[in-house]
C-alpha positions as a Python dict, from the first residue, in 0.01 Angstrom:
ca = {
    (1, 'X'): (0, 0, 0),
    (2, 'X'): (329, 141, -165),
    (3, 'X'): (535, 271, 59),
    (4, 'X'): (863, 450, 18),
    (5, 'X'): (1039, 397, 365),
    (6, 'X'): (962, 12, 292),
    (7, 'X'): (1079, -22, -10),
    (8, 'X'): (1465, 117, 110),
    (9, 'X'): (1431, -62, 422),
    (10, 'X'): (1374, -385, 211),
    (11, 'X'): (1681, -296, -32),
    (12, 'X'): (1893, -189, 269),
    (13, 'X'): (1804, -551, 472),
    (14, 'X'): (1894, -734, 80),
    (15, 'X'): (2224, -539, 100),
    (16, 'X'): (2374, -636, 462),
    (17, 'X'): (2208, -988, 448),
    (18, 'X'): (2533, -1223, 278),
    (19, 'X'): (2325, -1461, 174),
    (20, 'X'): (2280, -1210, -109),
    (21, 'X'): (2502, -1205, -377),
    (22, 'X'): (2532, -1056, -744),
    (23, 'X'): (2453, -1278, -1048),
    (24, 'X'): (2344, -1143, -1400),
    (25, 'X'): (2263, -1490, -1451),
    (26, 'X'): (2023, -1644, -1153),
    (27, 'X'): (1889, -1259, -1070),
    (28, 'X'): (1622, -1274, -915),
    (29, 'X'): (1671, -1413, -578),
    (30, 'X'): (1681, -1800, -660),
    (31, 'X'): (1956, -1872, -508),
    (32, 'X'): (1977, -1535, -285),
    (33, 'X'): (2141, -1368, -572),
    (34, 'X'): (2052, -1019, -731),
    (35, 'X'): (2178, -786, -1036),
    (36, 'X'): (2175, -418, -995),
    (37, 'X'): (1815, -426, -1122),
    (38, 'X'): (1632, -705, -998),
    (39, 'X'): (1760, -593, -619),
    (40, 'X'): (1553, -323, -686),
    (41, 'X'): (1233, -436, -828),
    (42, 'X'): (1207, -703, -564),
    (43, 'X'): (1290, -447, -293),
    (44, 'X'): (960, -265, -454),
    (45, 'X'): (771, -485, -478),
    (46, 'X'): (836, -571, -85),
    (47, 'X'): (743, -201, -25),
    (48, 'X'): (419, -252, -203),
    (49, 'X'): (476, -110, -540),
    (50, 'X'): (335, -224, -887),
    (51, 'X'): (651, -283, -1090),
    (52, 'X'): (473, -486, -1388),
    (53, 'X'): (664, -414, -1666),
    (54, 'X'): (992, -338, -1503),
    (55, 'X'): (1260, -605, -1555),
    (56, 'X'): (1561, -411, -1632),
    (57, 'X'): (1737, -78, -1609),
    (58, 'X'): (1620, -52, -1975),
    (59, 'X'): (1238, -23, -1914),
    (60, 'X'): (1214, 52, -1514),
    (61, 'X'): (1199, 447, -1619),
    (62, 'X'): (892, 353, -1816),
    (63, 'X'): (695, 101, -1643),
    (64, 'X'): (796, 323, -1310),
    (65, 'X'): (674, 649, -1421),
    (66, 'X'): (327, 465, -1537),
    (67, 'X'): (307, 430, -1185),
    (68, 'X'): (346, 694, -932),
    (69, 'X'): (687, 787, -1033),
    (70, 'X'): (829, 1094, -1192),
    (71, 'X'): (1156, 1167, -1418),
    (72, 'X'): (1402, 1473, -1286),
    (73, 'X'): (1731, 1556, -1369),
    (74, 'X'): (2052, 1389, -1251),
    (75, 'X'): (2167, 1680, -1042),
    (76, 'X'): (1821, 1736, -861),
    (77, 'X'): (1890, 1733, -461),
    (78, 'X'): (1861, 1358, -402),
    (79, 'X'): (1609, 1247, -149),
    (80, 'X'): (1591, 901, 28),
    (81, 'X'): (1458, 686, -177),
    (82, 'X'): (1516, 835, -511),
    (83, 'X'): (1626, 607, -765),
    (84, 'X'): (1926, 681, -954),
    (85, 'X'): (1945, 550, -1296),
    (86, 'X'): (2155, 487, -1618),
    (87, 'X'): (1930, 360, -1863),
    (88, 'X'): (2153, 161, -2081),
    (89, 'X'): (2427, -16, -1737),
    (90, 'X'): (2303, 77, -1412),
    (91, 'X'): (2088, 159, -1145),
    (92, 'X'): (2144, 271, -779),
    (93, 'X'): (1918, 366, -473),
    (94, 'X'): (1985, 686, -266),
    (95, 'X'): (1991, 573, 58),
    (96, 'X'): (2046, 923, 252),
    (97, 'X'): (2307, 1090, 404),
    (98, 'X'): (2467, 1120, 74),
    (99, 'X'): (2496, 748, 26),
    (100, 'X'): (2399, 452, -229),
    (101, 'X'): (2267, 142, -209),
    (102, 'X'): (2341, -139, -524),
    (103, 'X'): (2446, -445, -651),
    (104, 'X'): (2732, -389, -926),
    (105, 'X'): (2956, -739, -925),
    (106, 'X'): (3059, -1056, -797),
    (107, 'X'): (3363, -1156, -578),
    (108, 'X'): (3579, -1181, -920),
    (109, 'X'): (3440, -839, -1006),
    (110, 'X'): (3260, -1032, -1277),
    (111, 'X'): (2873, -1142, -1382),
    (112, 'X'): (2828, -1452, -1225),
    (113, 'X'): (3020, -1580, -938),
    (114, 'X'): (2922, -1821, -597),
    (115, 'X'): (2607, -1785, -463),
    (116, 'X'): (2599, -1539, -180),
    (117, 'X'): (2809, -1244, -89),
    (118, 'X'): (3171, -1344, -74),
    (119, 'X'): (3335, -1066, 18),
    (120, 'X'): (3132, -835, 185),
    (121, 'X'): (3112, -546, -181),
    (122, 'X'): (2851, -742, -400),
    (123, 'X'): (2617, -549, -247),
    (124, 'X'): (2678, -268, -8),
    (125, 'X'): (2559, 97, 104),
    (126, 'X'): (2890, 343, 18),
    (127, 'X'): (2932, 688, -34),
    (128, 'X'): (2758, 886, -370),
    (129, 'X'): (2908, 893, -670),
    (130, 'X'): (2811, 996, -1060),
    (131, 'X'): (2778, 642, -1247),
    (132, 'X'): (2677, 900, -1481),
    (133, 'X'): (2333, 882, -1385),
    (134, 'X'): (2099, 978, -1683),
    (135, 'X'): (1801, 1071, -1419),
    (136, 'X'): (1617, 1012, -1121),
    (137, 'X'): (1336, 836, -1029),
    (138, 'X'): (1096, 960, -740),
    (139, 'X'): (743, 875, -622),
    (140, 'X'): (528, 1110, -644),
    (141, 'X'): (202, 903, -567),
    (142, 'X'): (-41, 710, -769),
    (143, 'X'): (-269, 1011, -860),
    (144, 'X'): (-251, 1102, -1198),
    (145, 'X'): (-347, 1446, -1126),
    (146, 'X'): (-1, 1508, -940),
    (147, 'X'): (222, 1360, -1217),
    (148, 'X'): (47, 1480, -1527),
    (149, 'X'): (243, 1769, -1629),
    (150, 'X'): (460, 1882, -1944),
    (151, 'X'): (856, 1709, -1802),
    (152, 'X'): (703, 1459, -1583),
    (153, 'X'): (744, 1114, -1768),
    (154, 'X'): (367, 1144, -1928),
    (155, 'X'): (430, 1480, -2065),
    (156, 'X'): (804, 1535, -2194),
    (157, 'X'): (1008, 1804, -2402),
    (158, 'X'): (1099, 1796, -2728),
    (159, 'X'): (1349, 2014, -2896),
    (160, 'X'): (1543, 2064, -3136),
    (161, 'X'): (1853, 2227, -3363),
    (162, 'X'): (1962, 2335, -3630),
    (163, 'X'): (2368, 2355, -3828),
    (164, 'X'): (2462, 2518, -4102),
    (165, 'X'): (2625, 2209, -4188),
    (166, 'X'): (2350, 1921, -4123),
    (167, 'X'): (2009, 2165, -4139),
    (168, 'X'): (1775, 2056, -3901),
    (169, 'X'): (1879, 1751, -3662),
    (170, 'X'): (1634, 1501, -3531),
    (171, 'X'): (1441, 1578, -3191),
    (172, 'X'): (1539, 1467, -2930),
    (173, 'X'): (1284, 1399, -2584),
    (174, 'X'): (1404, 1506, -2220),
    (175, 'X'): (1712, 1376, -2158),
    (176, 'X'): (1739, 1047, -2388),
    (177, 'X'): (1977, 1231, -2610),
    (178, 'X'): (2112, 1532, -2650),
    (179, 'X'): (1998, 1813, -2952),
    (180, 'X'): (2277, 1866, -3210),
    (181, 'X'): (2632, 1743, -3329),
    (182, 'X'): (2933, 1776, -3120),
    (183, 'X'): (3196, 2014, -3375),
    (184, 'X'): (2913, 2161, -3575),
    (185, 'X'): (2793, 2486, -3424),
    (186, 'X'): (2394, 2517, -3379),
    (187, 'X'): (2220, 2797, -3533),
    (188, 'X'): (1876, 2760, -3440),
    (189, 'X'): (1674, 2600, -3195),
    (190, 'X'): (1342, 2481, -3106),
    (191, 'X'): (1170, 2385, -2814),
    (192, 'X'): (814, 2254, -2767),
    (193, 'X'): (669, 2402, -2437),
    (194, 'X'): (319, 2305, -2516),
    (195, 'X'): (275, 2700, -2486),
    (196, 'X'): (390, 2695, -2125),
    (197, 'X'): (666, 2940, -2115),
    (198, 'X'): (945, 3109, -2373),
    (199, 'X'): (1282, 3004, -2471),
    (200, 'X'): (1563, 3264, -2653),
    (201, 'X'): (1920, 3235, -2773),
    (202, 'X'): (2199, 3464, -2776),
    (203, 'X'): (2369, 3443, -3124),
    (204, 'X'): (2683, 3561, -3261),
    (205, 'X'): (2505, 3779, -3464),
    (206, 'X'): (2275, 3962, -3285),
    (207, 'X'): (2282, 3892, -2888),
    (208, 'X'): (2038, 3826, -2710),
    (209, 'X'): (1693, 3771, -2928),
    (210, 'X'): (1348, 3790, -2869),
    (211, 'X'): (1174, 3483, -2671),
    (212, 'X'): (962, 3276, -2891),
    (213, 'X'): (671, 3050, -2777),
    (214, 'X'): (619, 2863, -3080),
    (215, 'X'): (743, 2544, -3218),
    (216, 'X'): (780, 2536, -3582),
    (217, 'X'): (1120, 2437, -3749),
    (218, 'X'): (937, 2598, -4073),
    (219, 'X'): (836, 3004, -3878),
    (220, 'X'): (1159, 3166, -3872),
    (221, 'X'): (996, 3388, -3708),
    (222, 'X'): (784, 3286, -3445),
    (223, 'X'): (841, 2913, -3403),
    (224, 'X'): (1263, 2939, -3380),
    (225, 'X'): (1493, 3164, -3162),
    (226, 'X'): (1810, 3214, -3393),
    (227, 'X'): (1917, 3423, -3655),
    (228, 'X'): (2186, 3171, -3870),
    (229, 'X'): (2503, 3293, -3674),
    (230, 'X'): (2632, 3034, -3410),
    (231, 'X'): (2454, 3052, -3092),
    (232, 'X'): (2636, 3139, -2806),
    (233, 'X'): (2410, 3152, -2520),
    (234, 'X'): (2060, 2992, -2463),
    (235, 'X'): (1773, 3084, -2172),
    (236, 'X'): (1442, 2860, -2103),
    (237, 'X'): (1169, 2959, -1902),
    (238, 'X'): (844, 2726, -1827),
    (239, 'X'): (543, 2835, -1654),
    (240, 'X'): (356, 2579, -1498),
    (241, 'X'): (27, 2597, -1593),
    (242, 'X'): (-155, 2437, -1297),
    (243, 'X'): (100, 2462, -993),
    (244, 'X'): (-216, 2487, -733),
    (245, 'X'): (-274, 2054, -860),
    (246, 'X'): (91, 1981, -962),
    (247, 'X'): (350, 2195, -780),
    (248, 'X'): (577, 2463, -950),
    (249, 'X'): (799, 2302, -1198),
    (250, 'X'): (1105, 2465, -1397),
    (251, 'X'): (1309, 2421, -1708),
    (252, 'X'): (1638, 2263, -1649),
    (253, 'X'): (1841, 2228, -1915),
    (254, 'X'): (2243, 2287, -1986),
    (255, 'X'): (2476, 2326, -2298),
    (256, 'X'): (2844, 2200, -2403),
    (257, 'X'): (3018, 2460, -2652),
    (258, 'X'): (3232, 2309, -2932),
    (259, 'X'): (3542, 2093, -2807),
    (260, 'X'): (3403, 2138, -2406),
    (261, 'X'): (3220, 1916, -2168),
    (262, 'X'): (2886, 2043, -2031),
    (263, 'X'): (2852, 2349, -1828),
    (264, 'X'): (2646, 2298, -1529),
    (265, 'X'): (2255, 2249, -1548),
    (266, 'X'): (2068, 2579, -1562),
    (267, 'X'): (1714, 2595, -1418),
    (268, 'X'): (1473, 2861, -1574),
    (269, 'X'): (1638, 3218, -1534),
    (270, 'X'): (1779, 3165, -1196),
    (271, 'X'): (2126, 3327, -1053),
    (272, 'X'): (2378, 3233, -792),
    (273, 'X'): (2576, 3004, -732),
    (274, 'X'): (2587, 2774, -1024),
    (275, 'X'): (2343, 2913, -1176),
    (276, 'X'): (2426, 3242, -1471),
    (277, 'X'): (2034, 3248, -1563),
    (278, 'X'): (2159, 3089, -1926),
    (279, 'X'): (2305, 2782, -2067),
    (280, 'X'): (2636, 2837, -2263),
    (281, 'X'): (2917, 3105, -2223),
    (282, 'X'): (2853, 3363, -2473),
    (283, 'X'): (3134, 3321, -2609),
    (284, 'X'): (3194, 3053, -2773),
    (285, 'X'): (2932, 2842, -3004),
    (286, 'X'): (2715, 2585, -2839),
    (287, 'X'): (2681, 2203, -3039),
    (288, 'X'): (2501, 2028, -2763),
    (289, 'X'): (2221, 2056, -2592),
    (290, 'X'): (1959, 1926, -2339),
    (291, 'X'): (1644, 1972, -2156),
    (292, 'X'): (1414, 1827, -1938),
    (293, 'X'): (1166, 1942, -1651),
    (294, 'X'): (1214, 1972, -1256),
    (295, 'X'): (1051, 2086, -960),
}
C-alpha cells in the first residue's frame, strides 16, 4: 500500500548509503548508482507507489498525477514528502525541516563518474533552495473523487492574452508556460474557470473593470476583462465548486510588468503580507503572466 513516510524513508536510506552514487548513464541502481530521477522513482516504488509511466523528470508530473498525486505551485508551504520538480533538469524531495533530498552529480561534478558515492555530495540531504522549481508534487490519495477538480493535474487552467502588437497569443495550461510576450504590453486577457469563479483587470484606461466569467477571445464583452489600454493590474478569484468532496482550492497566479521579474504569487483576493489581493503594480503594464490552482 503506498505510503508517503516510506517512500522518504527509502530516498533518505538511498542518500546516506555510499554505495550510492550518481550516474546519468547506469541510473537505475545497477551498479548502486542513481540520477536525480530514477532515485526517486525507485524510492516510490519502495514506498508502494505505482510509478508506471514515470522514467524521467519529463513525464513523472504526468504519470504521478494519474496516480494519487496533485500539481501546486512552487511557493506552496512544502510538506514532507512533497516532490519538488523542474520539468525540463531536475527534481528534488522535501525532506522536512526546510531541507532536500537529491542526486545532482558525480565526484567530478559531471554525468557519469565511479560507481558509488565518492565524496560524500552525490547524494545528500542539505538545506532548501529554488532550482527554480516549476511545481510540486503531493499525494493526495488514490481516490479520484479527492483529486478531480479544475487546477489539480486532471482538470487545469487555461488562459490567455492579448497585444496590440501580436493579437491574441497562444494558451497557455497551469504553469507550463507563461501567457504573453515579455516587452509587448497585454491588453486583454482570458481565463477559463470552467464557470467556477471571476477574473478582472485593471487597465490603463479605465481601472479597475468589471469581473467576467466567460471565456471567449471573440465576446469583448463578456468572455474578456480589458478594454485595449495596457493592463496594469490583474485579480482571480475561483470558487470551488464541491469543497465538502475536494477541499477549498484558490487561484494562484502572479504577473511580471515590462522589463521586471515576477512579483510574488497572488492567491485569490487575499491581503497581508505578500499578498496585495492583485497581480501586477498598477502602474506599470503587465507582459507576463501565469496561473494555476492551490489549496
Amino acid at each position: 500500500m503506498a505510503n508517503i513516510e516510506d517512500f522518504v524513508t527509502a530516498f533518505e536510506a538511498l542518500l546516506i548509503d555510499d554505495s550510492h552514487g550518481y550516474s546519468q548513464v547506469d541510473r537505475w541502481g545497477e551498479y548502486g548508482d542513481y540520477d536525480c530521477s530514477s532515485a526517486v522513482i525507485c524510492a516510490l516504488r519502495s514506498g508502494g507507489f505505482d510509478v508506471a509511466g514515470a522514467t524521467y523528470t519529463g513525464n513523472m508530473r504526468e504519470a504521478l498525477c494519474a496516480r494519487g498525486f496533485i500539481w501546486l505551485a512552487p511557493d506552496v508551504a512544502k510538506e514532507r514528502g512533497d516532490i519538488l520538480l523542474n520539468e525540463a533538469c531536475h527534481v528534488a524531495v522535501y525532506l522536512g525541516d526546510d531541507t532536500l533530498g537529491e542526486f545532482s552529480s558525480d565526484e567530478n561534478g559531471g554525468i557519469d563518474g565511479v560507481p558509488g558515492d565518492q565524496n560524500g555530495r552525490e547524494g545528500i540531504a542539505h538545506g532548501y533552495y529554488n532550482y527554480p522549481w516549476d511545481g510540486v508534487l503531493r499525494y493526495q490519495g488514490e481516490s479520484s473523487e479527492s483529486t478531480l477538480v479544475e487546477g489539480t493535474c486532471q482538470e487545469a487552467m487555461v488562459y490567455q492574452v492579448c497585444t496590440g502588437e501580436d493579437g491574441w497569443l497562444e494558451a497557455v495550461t497551469d504553469l507550463n508556460d507563461y501567457a504573453g510576450l515579455p516587452g509587448h504590453a497585454a491588453i486583454f486577457l482570458a481565463i477559463d474557470l470552467g464557470g467556477h469563479g471571476w477574473y478582472r483587470v485593471y487597465s490603463q484606461a479605465g481601472g479597475w473593470l468589471p469581473p467576467v466569467q466567460g471565456y471567449d477571445c471573440n465576446d469583448l464583452q463578456n468572455g474578456v476583462a480589458g478594454d485595449g489600454s495596457p493592463i496594469l493590474g490583474i485579480q482571480v478569484y475561483y470558487e470551488t465548486p464541491n469543497p465538502e468532496a475536494t477541499g477549498y482550492y484558490r487561484a494562484c497566479y502572479r504577473a511580471a510588468v515590462i522589463g521586471s521579474e515576477y512579483y510574488p504569487c497572488q492567491y485569490d483576493t487575499e491581503t497581508g503580507e505578500s499578498q496585495d489581493g492583485y497581480a501586477g503594480d498598477l502602474a506599470n503594464p503587465i507582459d507576463r503572466f501565469q496561473l494555476t490552482l492551490t489549496r
